[in-house]
Structure formats: C-alpha cells, structure tokens
Biotite code that builds the C-alpha atoms (Angstrom):
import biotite.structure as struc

atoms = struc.array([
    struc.Atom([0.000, 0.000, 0.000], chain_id="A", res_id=1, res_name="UNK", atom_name="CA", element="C"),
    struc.Atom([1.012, 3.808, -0.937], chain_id="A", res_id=2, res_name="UNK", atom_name="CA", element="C"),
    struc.Atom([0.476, 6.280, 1.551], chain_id="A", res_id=3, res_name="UNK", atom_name="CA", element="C"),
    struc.Atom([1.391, 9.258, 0.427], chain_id="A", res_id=4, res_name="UNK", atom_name="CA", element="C"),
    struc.Atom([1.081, 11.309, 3.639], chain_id="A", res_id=5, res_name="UNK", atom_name="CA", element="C"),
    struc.Atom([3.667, 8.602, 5.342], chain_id="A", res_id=6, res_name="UNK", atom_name="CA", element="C"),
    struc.Atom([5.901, 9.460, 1.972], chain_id="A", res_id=7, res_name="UNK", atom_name="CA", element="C"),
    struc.Atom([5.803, 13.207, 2.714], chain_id="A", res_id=8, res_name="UNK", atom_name="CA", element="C"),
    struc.Atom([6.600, 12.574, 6.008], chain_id="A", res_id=9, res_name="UNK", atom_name="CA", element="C"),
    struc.Atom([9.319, 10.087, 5.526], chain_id="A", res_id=10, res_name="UNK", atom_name="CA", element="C"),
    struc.Atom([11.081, 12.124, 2.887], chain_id="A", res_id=11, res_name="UNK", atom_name="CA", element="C"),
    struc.Atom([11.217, 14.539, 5.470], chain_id="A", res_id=12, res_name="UNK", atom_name="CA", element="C"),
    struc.Atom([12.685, 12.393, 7.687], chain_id="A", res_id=13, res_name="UNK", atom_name="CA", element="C"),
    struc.Atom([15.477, 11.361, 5.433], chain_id="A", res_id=14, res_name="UNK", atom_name="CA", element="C"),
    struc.Atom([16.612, 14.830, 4.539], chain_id="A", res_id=15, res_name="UNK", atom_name="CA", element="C"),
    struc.Atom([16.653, 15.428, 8.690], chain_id="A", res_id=16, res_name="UNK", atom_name="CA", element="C"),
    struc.Atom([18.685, 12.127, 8.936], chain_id="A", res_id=17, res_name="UNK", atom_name="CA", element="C"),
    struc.Atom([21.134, 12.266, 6.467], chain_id="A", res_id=18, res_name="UNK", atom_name="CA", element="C"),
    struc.Atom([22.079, 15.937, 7.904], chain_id="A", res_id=19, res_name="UNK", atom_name="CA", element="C"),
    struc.Atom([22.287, 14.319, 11.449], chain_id="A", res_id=20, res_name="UNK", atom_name="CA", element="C"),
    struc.Atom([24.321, 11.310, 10.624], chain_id="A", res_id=21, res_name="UNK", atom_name="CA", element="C"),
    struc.Atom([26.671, 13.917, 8.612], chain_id="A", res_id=22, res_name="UNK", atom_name="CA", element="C"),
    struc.Atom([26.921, 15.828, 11.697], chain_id="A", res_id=23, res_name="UNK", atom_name="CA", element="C"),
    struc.Atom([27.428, 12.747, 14.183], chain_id="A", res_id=24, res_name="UNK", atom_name="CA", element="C"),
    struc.Atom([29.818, 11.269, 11.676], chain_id="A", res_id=25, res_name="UNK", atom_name="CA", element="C"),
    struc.Atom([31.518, 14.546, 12.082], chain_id="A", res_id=26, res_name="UNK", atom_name="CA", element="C"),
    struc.Atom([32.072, 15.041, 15.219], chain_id="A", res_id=27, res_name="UNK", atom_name="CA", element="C"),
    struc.Atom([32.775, 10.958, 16.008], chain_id="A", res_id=28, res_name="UNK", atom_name="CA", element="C"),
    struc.Atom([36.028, 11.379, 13.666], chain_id="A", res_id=29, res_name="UNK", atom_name="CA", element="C"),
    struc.Atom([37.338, 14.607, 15.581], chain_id="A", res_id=30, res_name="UNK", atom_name="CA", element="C"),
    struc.Atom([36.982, 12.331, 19.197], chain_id="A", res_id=31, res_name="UNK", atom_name="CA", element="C"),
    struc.Atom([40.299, 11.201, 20.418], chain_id="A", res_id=32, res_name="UNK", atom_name="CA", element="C"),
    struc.Atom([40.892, 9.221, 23.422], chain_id="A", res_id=33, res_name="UNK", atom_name="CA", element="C"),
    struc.Atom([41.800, 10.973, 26.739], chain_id="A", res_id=34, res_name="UNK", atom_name="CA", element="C"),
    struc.Atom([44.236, 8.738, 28.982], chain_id="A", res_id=35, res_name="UNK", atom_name="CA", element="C"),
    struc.Atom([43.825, 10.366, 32.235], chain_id="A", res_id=36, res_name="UNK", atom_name="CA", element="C"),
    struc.Atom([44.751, 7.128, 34.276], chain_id="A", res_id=37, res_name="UNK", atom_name="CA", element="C"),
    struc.Atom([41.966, 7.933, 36.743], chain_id="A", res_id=38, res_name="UNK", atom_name="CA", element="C"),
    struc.Atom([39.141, 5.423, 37.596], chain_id="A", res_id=39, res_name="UNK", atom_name="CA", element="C"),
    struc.Atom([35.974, 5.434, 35.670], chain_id="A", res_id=40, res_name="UNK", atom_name="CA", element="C"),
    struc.Atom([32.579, 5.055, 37.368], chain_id="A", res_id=41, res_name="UNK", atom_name="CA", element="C"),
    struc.Atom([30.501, 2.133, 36.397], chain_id="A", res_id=42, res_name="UNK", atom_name="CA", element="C"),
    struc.Atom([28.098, 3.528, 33.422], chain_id="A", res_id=43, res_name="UNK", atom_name="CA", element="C"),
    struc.Atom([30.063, 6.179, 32.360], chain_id="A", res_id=44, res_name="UNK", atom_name="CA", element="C"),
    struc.Atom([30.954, 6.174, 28.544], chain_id="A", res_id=45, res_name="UNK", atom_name="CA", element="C"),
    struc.Atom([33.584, 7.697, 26.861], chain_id="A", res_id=46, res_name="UNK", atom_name="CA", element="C"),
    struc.Atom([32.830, 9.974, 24.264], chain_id="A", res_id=47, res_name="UNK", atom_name="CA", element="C"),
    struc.Atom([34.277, 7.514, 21.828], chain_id="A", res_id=48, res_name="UNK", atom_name="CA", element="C"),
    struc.Atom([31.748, 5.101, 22.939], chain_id="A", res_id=49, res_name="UNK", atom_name="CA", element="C"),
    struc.Atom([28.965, 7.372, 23.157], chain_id="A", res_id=50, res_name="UNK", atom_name="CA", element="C"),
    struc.Atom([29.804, 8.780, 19.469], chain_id="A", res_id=51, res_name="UNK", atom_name="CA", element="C"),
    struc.Atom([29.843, 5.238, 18.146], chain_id="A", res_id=52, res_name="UNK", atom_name="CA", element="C"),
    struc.Atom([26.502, 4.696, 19.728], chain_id="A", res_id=53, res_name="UNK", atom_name="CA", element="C"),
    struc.Atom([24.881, 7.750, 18.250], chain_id="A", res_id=54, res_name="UNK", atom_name="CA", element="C"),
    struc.Atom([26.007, 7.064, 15.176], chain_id="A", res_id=55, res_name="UNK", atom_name="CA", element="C"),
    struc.Atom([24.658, 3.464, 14.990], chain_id="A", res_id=56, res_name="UNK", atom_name="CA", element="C"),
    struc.Atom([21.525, 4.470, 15.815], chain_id="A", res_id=57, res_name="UNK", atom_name="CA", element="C"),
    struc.Atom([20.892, 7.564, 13.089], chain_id="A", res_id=58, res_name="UNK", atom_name="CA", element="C"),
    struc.Atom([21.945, 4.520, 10.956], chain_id="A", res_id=59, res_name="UNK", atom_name="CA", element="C"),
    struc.Atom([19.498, 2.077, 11.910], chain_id="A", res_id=60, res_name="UNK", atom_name="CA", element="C"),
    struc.Atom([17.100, 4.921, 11.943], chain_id="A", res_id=61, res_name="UNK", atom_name="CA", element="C"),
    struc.Atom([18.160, 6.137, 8.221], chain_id="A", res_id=62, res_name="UNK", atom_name="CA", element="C"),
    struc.Atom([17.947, 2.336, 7.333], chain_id="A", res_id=63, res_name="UNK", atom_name="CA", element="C"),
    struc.Atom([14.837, 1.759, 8.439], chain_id="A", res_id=64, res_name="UNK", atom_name="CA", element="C"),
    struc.Atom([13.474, 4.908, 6.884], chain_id="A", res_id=65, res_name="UNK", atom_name="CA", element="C"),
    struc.Atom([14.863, 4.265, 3.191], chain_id="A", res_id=66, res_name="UNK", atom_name="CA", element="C"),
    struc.Atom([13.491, 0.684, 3.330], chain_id="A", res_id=67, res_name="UNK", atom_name="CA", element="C"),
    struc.Atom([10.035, 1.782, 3.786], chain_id="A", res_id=68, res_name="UNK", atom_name="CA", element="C"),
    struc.Atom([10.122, 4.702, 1.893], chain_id="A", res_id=69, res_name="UNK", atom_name="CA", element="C"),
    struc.Atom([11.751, 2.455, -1.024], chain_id="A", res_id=70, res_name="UNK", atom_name="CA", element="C"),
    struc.Atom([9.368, -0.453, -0.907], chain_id="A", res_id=71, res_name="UNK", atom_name="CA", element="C"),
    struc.Atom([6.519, 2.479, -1.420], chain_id="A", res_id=72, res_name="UNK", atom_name="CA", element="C"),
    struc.Atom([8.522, 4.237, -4.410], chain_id="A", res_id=73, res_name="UNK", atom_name="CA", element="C"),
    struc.Atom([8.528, 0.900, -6.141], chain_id="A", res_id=74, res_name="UNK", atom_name="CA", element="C"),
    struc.Atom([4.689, 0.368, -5.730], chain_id="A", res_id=75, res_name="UNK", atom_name="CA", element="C"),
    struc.Atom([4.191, 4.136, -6.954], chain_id="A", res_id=76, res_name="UNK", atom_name="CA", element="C"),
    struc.Atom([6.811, 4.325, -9.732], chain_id="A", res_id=77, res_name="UNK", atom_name="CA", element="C"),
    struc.Atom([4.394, 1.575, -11.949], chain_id="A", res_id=78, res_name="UNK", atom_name="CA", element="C"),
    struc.Atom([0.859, 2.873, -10.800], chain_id="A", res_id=79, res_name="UNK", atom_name="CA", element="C"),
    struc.Atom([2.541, 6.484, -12.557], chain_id="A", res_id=80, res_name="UNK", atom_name="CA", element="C"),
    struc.Atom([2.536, 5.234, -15.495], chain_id="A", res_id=81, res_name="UNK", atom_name="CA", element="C"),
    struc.Atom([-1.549, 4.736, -15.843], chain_id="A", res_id=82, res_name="UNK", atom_name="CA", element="C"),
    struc.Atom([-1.686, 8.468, -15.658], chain_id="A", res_id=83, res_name="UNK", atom_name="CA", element="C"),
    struc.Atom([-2.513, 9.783, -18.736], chain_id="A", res_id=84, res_name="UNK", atom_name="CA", element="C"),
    struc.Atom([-0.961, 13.622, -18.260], chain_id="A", res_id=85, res_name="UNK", atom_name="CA", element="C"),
    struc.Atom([2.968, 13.785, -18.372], chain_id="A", res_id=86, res_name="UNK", atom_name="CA", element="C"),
    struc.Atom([3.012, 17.034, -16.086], chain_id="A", res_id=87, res_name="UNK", atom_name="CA", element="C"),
    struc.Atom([1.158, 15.027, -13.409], chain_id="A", res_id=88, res_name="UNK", atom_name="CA", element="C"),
    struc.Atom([3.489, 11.948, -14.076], chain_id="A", res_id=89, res_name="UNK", atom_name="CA", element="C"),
    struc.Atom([6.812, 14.041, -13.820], chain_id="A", res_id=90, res_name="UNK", atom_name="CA", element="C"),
    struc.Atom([5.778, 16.528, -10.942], chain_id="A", res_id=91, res_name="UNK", atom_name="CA", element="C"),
    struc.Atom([4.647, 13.234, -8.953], chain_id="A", res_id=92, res_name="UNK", atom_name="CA", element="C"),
    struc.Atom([7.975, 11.113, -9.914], chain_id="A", res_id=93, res_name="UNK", atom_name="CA", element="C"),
    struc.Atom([10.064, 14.699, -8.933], chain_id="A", res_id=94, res_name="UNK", atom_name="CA", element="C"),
    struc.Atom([7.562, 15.108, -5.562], chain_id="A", res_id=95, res_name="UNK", atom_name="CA", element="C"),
    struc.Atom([7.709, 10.862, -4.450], chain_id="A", res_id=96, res_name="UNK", atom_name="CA", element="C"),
    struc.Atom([10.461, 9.006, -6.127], chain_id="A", res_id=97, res_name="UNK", atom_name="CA", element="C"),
    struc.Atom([12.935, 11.602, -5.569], chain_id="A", res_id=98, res_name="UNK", atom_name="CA", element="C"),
    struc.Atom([12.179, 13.406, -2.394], chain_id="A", res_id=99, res_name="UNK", atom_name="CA", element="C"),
    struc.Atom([11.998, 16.539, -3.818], chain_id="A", res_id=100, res_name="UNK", atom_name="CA", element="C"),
    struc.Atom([10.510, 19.209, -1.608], chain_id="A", res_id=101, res_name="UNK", atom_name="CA", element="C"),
    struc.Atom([7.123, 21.469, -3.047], chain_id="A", res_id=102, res_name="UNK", atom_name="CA", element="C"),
    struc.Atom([9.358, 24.799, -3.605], chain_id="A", res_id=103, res_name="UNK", atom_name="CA", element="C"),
    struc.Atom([12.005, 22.760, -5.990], chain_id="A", res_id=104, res_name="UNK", atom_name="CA", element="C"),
    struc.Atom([9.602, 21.295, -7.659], chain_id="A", res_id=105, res_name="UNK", atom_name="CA", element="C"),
    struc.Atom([7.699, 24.125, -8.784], chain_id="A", res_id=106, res_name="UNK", atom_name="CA", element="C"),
    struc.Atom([11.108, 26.182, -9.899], chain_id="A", res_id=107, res_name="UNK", atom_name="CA", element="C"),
    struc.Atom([12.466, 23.179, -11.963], chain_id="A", res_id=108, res_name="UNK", atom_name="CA", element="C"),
    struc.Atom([9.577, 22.560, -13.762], chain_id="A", res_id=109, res_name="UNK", atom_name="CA", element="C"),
    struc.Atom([9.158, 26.022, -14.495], chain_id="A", res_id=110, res_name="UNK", atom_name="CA", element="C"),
    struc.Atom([5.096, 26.540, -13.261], chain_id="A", res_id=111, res_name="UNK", atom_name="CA", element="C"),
    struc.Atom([3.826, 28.573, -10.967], chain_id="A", res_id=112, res_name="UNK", atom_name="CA", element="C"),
    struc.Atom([3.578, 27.552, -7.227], chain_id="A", res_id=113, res_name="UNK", atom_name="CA", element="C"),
    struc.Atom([-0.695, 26.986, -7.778], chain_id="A", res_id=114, res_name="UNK", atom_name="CA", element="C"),
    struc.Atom([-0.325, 24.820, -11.095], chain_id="A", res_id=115, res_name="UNK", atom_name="CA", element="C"),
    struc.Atom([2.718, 22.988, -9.522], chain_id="A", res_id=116, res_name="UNK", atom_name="CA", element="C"),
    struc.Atom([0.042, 21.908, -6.236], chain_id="A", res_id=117, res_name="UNK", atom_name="CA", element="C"),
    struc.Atom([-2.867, 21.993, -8.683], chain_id="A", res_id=118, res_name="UNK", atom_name="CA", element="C"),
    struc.Atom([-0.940, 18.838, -11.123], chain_id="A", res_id=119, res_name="UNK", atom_name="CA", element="C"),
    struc.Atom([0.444, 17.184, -7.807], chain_id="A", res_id=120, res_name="UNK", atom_name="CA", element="C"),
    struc.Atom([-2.989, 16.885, -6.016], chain_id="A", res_id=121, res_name="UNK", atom_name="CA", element="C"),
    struc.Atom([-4.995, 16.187, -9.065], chain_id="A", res_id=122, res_name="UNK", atom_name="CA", element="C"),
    struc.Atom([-2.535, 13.426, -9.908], chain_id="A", res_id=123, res_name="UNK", atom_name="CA", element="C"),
    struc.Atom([-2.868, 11.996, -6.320], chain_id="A", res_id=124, res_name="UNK", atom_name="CA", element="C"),
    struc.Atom([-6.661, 12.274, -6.781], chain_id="A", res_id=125, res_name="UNK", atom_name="CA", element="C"),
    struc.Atom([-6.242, 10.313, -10.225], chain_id="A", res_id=126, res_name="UNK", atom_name="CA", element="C"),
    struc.Atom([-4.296, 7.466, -8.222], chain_id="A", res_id=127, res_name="UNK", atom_name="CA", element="C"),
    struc.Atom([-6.645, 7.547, -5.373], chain_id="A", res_id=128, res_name="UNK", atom_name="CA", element="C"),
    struc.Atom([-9.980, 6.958, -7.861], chain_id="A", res_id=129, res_name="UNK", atom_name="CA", element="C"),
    struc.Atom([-7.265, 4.119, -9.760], chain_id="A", res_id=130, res_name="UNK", atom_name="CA", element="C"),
    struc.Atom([-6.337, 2.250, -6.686], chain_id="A", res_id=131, res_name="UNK", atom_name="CA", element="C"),
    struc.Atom([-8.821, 2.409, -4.225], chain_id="A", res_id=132, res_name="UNK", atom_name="CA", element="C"),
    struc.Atom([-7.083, -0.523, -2.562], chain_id="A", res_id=133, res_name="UNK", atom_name="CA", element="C"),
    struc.Atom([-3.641, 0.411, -3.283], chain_id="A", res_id=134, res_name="UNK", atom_name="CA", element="C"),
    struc.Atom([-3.045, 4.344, -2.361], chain_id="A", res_id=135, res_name="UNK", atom_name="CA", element="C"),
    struc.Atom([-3.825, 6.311, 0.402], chain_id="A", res_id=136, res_name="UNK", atom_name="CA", element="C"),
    struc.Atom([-3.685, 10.018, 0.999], chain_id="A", res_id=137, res_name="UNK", atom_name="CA", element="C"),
])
C-alpha cells in the first residue's frame, strides 16, 4: 500500500537524517581518546563510545526509513505510469520518487507555485480513484 502522507513525512525524515548522521559522523572522527589514568565510574561512557553509539543508531534509523520509503517508491513508480498527463506523471515522480521538496519542484519545472500543487494533487486524486485498494492520501 502507498500512503502518500507517510511518503511526505518520511522524505522529510530522510533529509533530517542524512544531515544528522553527517553531523554525528563529524564530530565521532574529531573524538580522540583521553588517557587520564583515573578510575571510571561504572556507566560512564567515553565519548568515543557514546559517538559510536549515536552514530549506529541515526543509521538504523536512516535504514529503516529508506526501506520503507523504497518499498513504497517501487509500488508508486508503476501505478505512474496509468496516468494519462505527463506534467502530473513528472511533478509526482520529482515530488515521491525523488524526495523533492514542493518549492524545488515548482522552480524546476518552471510553473507557478498553484499549477505545480494543482498537477500534484490532481494526480494523487487520479491514483486515489485508480487504486482504491492500493493508495492512500
């Protein structure tokens, strides 16, 4: 099933993660060790630890993310091509297969900011009436 609200939302999400695991990633390479020879209480991490743990978890969030957001791209890239408008088919392949946000959209394909939302939600509409079964809004 397509849910295109859970797209929006998940493409979101990526663009959020990737700029957090670039950040974490960051700042994990510039830790370095500090010997200080004194005793450690028992939970403490170091920040080499706690780095490494941040960063596996933005990746297991990031994973998880892509996965479902993938497994819905596929399902939507072949119920595009019953559309019968090629403005609806490209603003909806630039809006859900590649995570393109509603103000690139509407400068790359060169429409005003109503037509651009006027294709995309008539398109989703058309897919809706299609699929009953298969998409969601």
């Amino acid at each position: 099933m397509v849910n295109l609200s859970r797209m929006r939302l998940l493409i979101g999400y990526e663009r959020r993660l990737q700029l957090r695991y670039q950040k974490k990633l960051a700042s994990a390479t510039k830790i370095t060790t500090q010997l200080t020879g004194m005793p450690r209480g028992s939970g403490n991490h170091s920040q080499v630890e706690t780095g490494a743990i941040e960063l596996s978890e933005v990746e297991d969030a990031y994973r998880e993310v892509i996965t479902e957001l993938q497994a819905m791209r596929t399902e939507l890239e072949g119920m595009l091509q019953s559309l019968d408008n090629p403005d609806d088919i490209g603003i909806m392949r630039l809006r859900y297969i590649t995570g393109r946000n509603p103000e690139e959209i509407y400068e790359e394909v060169n429409l005003s900011r109503r037509a651009m939302f006027y294709h995309l939600s008539g398109a989703e509409r058309k897919l809706m009436q299609m699929y009953p079964d298969k998409v969601i809004r």
